[in-house]
PDB file as gemmi writes it, atoms N, CA and C in Angstrom:
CRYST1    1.000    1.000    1.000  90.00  90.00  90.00 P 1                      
ATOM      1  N   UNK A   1     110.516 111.291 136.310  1.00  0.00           N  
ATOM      2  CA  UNK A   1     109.297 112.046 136.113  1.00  0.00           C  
ATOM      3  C   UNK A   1     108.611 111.543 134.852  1.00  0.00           C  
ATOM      4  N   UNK A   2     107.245 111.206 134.960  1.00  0.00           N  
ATOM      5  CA  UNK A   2     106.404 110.729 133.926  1.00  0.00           C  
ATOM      6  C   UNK A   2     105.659 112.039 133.154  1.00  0.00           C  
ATOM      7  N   UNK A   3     105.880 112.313 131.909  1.00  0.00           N  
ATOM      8  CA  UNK A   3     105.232 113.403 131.136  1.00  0.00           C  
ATOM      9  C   UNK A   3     104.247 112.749 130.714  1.00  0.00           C  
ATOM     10  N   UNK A   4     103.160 113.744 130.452  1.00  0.00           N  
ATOM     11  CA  UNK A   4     101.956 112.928 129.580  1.00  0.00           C  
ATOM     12  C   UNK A   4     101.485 114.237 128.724  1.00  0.00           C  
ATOM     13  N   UNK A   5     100.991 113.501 127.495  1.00  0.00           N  
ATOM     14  CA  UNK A   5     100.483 114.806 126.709  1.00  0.00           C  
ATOM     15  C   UNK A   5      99.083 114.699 126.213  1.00  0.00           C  
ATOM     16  N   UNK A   6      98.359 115.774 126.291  1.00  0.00           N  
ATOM     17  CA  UNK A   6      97.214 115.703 126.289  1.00  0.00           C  
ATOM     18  C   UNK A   6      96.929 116.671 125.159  1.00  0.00           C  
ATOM     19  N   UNK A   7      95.950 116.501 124.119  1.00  0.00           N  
ATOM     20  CA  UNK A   7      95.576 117.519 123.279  1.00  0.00           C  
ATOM     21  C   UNK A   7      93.589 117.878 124.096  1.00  0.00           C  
ATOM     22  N   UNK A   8      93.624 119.041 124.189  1.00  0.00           N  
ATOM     23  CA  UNK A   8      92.621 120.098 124.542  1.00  0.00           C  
ATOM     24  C   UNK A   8      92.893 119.378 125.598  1.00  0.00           C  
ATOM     25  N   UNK A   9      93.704 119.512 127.069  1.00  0.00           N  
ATOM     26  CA  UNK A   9      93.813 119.088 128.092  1.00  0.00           C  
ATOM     27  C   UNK A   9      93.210 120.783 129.051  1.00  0.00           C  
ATOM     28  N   UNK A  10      92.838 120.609 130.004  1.00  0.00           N  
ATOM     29  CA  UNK A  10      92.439 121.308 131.132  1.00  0.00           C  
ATOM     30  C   UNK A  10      93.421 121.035 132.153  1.00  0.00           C  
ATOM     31  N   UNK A  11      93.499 121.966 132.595  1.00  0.00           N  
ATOM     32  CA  UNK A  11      94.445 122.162 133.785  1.00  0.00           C  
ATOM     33  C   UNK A  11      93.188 123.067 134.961  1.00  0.00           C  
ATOM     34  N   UNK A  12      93.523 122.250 136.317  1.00  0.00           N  
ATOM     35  CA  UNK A  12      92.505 122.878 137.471  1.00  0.00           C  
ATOM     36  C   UNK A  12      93.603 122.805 138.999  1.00  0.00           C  
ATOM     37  N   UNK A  13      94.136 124.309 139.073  1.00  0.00           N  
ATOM     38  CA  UNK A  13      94.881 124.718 139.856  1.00  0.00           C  
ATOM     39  C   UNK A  13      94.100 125.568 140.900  1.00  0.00           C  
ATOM     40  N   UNK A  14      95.099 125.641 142.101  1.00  0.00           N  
ATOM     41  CA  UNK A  14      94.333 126.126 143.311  1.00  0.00           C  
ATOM     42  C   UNK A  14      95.773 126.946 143.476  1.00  0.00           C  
ATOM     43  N   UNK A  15      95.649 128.309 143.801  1.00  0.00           N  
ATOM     44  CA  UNK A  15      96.339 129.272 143.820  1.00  0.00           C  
ATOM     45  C   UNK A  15      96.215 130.036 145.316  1.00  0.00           C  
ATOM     46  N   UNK A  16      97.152 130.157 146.168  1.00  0.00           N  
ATOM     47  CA  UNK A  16      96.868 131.005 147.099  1.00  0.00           C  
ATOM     48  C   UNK A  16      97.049 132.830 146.388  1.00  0.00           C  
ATOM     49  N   UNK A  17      95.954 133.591 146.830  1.00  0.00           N  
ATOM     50  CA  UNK A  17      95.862 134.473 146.651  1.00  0.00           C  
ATOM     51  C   UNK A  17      96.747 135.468 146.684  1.00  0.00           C  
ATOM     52  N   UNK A  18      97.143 135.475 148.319  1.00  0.00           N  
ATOM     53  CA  UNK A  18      98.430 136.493 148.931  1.00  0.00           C  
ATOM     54  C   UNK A  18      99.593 136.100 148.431  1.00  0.00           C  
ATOM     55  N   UNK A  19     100.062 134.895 148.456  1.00  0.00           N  
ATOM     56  CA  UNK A  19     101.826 134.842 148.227  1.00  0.00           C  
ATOM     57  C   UNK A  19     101.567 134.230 146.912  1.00  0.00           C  
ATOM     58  N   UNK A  20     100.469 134.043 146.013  1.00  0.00           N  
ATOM     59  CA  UNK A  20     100.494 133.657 144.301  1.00  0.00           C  
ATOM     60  C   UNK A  20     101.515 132.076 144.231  1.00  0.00           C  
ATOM     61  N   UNK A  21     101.153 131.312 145.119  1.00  0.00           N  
ATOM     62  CA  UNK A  21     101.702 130.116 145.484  1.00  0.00           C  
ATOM     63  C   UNK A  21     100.630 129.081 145.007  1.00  0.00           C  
ATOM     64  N   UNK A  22     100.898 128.580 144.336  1.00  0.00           N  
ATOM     65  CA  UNK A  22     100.295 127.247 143.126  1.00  0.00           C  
ATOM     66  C   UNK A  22     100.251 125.951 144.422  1.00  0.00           C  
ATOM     67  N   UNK A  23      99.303 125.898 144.970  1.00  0.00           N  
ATOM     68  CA  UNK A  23      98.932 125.124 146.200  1.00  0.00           C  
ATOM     69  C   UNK A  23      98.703 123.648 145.665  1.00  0.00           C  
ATOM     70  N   UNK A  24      98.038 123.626 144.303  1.00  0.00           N  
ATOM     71  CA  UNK A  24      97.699 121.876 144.276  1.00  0.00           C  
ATOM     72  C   UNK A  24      96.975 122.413 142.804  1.00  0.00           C  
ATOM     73  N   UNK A  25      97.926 121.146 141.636  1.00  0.00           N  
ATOM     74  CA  UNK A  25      97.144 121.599 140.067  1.00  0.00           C  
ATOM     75  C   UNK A  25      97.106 120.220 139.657  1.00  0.00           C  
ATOM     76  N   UNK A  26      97.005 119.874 138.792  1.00  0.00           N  
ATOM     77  CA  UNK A  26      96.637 118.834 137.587  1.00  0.00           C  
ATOM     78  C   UNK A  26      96.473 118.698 136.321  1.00  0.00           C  
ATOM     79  N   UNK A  27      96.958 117.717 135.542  1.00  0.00           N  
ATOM     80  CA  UNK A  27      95.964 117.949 134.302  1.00  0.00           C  
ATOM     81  C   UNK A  27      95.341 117.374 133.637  1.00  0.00           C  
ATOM     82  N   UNK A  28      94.377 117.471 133.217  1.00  0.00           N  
ATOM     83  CA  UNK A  28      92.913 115.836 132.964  1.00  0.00           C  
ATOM     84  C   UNK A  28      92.695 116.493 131.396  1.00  0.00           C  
ATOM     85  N   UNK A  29      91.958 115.387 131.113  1.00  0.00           N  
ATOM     86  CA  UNK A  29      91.502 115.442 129.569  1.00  0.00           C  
ATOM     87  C   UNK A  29      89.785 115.865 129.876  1.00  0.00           C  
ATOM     88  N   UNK A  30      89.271 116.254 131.194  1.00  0.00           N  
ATOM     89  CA  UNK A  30      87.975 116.298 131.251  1.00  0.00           C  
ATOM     90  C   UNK A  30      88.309 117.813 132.575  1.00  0.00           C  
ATOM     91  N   UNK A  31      87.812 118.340 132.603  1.00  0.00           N  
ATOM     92  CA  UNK A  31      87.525 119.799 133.556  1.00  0.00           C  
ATOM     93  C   UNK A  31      86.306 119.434 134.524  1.00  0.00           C  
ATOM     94  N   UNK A  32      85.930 118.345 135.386  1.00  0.00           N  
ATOM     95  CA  UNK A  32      84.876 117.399 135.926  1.00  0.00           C  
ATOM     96  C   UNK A  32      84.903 118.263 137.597  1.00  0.00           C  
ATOM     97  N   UNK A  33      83.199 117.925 138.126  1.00  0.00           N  
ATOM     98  CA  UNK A  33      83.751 118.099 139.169  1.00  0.00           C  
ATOM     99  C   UNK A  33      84.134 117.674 140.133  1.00  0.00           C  
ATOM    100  N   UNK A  34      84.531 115.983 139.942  1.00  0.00           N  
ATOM    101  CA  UNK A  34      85.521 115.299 140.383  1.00  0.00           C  
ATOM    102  C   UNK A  34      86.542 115.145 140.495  1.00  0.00           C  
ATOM    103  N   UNK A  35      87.565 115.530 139.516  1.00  0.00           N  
ATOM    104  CA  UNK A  35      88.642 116.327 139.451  1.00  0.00           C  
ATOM    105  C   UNK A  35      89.146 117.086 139.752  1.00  0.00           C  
ATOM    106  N   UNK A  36      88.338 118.099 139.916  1.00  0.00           N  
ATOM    107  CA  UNK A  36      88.600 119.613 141.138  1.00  0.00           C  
ATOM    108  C   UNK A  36      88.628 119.735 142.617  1.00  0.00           C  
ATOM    109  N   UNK A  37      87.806 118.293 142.546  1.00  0.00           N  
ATOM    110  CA  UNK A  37      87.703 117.758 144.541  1.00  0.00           C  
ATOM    111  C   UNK A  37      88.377 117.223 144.575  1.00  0.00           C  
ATOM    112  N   UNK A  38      89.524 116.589 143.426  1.00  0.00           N  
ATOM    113  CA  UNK A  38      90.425 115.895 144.296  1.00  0.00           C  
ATOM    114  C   UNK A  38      91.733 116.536 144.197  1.00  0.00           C  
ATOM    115  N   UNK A  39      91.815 117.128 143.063  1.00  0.00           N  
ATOM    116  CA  UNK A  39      92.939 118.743 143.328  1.00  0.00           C  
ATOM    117  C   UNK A  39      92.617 119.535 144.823  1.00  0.00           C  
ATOM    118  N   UNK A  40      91.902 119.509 144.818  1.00  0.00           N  
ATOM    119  CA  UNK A  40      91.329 120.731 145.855  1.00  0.00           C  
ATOM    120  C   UNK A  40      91.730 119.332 147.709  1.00  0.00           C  
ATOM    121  N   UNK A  41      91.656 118.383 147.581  1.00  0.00           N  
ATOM    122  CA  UNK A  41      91.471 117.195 148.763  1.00  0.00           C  
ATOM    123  C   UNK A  41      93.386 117.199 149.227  1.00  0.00           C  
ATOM    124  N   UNK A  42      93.666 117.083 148.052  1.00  0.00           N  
ATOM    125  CA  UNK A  42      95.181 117.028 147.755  1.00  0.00           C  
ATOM    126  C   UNK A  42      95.799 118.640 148.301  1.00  0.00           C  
ATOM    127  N   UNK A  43      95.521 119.520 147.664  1.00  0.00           N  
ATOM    128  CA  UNK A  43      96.100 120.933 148.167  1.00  0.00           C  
ATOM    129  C   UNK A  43      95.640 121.196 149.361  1.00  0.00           C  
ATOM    130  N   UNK A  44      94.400 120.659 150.189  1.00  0.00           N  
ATOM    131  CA  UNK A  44      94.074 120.650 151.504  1.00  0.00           C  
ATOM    132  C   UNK A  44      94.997 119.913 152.329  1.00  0.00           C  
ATOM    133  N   UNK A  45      95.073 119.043 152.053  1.00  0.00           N  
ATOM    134  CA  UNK A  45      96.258 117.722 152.871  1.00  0.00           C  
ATOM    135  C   UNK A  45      97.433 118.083 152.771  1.00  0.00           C  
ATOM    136  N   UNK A  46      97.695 118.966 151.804  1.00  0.00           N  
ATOM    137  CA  UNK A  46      99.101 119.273 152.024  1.00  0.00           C  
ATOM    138  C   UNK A  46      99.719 121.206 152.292  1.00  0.00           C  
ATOM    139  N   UNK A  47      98.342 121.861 152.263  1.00  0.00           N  
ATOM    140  CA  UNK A  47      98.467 122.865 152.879  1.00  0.00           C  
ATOM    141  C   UNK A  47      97.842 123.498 154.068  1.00  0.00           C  
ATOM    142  N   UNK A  48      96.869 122.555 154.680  1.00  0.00           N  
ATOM    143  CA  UNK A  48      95.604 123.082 155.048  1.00  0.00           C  
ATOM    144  C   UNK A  48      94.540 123.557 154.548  1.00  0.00           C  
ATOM    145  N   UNK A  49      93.322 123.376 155.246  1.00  0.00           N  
ATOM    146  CA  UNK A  49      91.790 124.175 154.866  1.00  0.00           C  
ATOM    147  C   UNK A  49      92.053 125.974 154.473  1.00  0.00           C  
ATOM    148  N   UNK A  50      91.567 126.461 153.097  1.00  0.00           N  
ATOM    149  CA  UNK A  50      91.678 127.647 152.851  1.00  0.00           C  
ATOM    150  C   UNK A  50      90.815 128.538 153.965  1.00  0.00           C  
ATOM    151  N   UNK A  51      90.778 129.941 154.140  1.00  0.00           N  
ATOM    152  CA  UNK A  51      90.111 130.616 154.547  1.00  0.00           C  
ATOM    153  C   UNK A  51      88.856 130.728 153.633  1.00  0.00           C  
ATOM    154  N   UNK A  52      88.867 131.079 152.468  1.00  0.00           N  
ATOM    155  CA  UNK A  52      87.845 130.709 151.284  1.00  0.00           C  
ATOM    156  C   UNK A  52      88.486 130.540 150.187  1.00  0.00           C  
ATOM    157  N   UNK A  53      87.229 130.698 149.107  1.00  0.00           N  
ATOM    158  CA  UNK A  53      87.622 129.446 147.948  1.00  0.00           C  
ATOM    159  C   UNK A  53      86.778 130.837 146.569  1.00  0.00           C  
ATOM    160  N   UNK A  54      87.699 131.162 145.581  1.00  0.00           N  
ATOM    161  CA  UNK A  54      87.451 131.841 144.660  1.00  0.00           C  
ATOM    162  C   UNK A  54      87.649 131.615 143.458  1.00  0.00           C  
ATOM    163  N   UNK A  55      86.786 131.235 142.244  1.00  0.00           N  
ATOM    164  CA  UNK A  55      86.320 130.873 141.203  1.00  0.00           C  
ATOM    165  C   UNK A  55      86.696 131.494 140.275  1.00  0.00           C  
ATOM    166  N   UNK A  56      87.022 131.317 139.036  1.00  0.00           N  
ATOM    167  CA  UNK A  56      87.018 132.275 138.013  1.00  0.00           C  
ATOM    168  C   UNK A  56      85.820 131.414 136.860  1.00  0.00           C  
ATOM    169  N   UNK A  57      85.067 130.912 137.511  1.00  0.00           N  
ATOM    170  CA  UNK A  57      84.097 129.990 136.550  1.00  0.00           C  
ATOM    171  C   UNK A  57      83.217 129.659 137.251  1.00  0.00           C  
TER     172      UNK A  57                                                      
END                                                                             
């Protein structure tokens, strides 16, 4: 396993709601919204398409 350390790093996780199951995260030195599509491309491919999609931002 490769660690990496990031100072003021962002983390952009996709959380299922009902079972609080951490579906697909990351962590970048930028909070982009390229980054979130490909967290989000990744937790699709490996869980399926959500029913919807809820923000805290």
């Amino acid at each position: 396993m490769t660690y990496r350390f990031f100072y003021n790093a962002r983390i952009i996780a996709y959380l299922d709601d009902a079972s609080r199951l951490i579906v697909g995260y990351e962590v970048f030195e930028n909070a982009t919204t390229e980054n979130a599509l490909q967290v989000l491309k990744e937790a699709i491919d490996n869980y399926g398409k959500p029913e919807s999609i809820l923000t805290d931002r």
